[in-house]
C-alpha positions in Angstrom: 27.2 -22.2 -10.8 23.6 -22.8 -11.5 22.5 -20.6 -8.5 23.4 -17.4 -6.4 25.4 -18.9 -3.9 28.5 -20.8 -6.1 28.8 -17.3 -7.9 32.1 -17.0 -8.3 33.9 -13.4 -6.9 35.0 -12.6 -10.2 31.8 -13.2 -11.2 30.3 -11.0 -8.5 32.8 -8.1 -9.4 31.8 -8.3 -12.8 28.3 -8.4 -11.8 28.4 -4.7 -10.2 30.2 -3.4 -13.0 28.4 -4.3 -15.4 25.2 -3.0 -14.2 26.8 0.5 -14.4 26.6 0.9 -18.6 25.5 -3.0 -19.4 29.5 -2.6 -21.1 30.3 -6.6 -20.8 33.8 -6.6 -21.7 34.3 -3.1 -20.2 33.1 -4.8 -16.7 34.9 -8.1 -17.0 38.2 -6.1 -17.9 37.9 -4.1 -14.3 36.8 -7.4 -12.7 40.3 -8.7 -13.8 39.4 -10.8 -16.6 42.2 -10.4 -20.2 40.9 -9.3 -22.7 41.6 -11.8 -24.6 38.9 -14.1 -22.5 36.6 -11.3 -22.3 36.3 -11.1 -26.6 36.4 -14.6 -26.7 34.3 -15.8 -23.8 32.4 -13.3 -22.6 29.1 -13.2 -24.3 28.6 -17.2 -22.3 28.3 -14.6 -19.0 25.1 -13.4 -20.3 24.0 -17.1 -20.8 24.7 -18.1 -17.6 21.7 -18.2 -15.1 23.9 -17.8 -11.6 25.2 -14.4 -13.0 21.9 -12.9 -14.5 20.0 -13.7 -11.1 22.8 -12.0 -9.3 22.9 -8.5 -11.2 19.0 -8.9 -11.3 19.6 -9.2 -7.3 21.9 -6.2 -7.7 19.2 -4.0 -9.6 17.1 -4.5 -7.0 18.8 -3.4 -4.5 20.3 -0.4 -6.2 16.8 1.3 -6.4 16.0 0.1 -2.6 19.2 1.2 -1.0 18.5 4.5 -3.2 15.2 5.1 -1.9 13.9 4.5 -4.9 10.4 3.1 -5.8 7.8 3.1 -8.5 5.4 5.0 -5.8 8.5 7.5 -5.1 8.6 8.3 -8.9 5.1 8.5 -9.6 4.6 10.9 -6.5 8.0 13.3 -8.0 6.0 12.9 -11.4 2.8 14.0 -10.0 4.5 17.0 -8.6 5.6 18.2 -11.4 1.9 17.7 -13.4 0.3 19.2 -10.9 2.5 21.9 -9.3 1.2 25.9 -9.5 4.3 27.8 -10.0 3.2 30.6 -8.1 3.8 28.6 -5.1 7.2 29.5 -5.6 6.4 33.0 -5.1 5.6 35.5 -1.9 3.3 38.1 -3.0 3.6 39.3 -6.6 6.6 38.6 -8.6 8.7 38.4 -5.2 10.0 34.4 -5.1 10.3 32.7 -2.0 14.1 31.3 -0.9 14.4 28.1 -2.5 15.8 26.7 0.8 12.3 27.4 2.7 10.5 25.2 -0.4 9.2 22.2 0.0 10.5 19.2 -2.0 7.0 19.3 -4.2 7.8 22.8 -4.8 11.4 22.5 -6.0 10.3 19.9 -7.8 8.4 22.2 -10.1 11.4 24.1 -11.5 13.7 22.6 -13.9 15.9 26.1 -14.3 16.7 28.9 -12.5 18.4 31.9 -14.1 20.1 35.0 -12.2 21.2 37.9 -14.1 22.6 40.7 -12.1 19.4 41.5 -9.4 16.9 39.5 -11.6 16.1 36.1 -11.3 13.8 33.9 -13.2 12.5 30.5 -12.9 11.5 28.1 -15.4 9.1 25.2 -14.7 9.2 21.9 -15.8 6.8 20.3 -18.2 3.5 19.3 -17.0 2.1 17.7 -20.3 5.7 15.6 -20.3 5.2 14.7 -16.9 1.4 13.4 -17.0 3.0 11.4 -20.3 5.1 9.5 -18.1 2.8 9.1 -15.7 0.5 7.4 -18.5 3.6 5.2 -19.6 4.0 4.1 -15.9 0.4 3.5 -15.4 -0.1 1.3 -18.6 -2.5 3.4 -19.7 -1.4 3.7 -23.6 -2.0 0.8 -25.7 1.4 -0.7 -27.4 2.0 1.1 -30.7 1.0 -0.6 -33.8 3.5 -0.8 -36.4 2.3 -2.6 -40.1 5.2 -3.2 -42.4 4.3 -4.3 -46.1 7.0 -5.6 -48.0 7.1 -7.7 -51.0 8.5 -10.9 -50.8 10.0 -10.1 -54.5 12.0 -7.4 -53.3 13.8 -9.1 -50.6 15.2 -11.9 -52.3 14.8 -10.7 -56.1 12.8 -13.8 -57.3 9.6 -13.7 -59.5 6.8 -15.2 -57.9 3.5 -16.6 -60.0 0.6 -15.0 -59.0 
């Protein structure tokens, strides 16, 4: 099975299962494996190159078929960076009907609240948005973590110094 064609259907039905909560034995279990073989044998899935190319084929196609793309997400986030609330609004205080909004616009609120004849809107985060943007971008530097920890302490030995 050493390439995407020979994958096996169980294989396959595992495949798209397990790409829903990366659960292994959860996915062989409702691709009709025991349980038994999925404790035992299981984890050799993960090891085996067939299957990993296959739900990385899967993964792809997920965010395609979805409409998905880094562009797409980028282009939500920067709607929600940059959006002006008060494009939500006709005149002064009066808000527009959300089904006349655009999809930039809507994408600006993150809650709507309506008590008896008032209604109020709450916007999403801007700072949190341009964050991810950032992330997405590469344009943080990898955190730096030092750890100091003396050898003596970890396995209780004296050393000369």
């Amino acid at each position: 099975m050493a390439n995407k064609k020979e994958i096996s259907p169980k294989y396959k039905a595992t495949a798209h299962e397990y790409i829903k909560d990366w659960n292994l034995k959860r996915s062989m279990l409702a691709a009709g494996y025991s349980e038994s073989y999925a404790d035992k044998r299981g984890y050799l899935l993960l090891g085996n190159v067939g299957f990993m190319n296959y739900v990385a084929e899967i993964q792809k196609d997920i965010a395609k078929e979805a409409g998905l793309s880094v562009l797409g997400l980028l282009n939500r986030l920067k709607s929600i960076a940059y959006g002006d609330i008060t494009d939500l609004m006709d005149g002064w205080g009066k808000l527009k009907e959300f089904k006349n909004l655009t999809d930039d616009q809507k994408a600006i609120v993150k809650k709507v609240t309506i008590k008896d004849k008032d209604t109020s809107i709450e916007a999403s985060d801007p700072i949190r948005a341009i964050q991810e943007i950032n992330k997405m971008l590469g344009n943080y530097e990898a955190e730096k973590h030092e750890h100091k920890v003396e050898l003596e302490q970890i396995v209780g030995i004296q050393i000369k110094k």
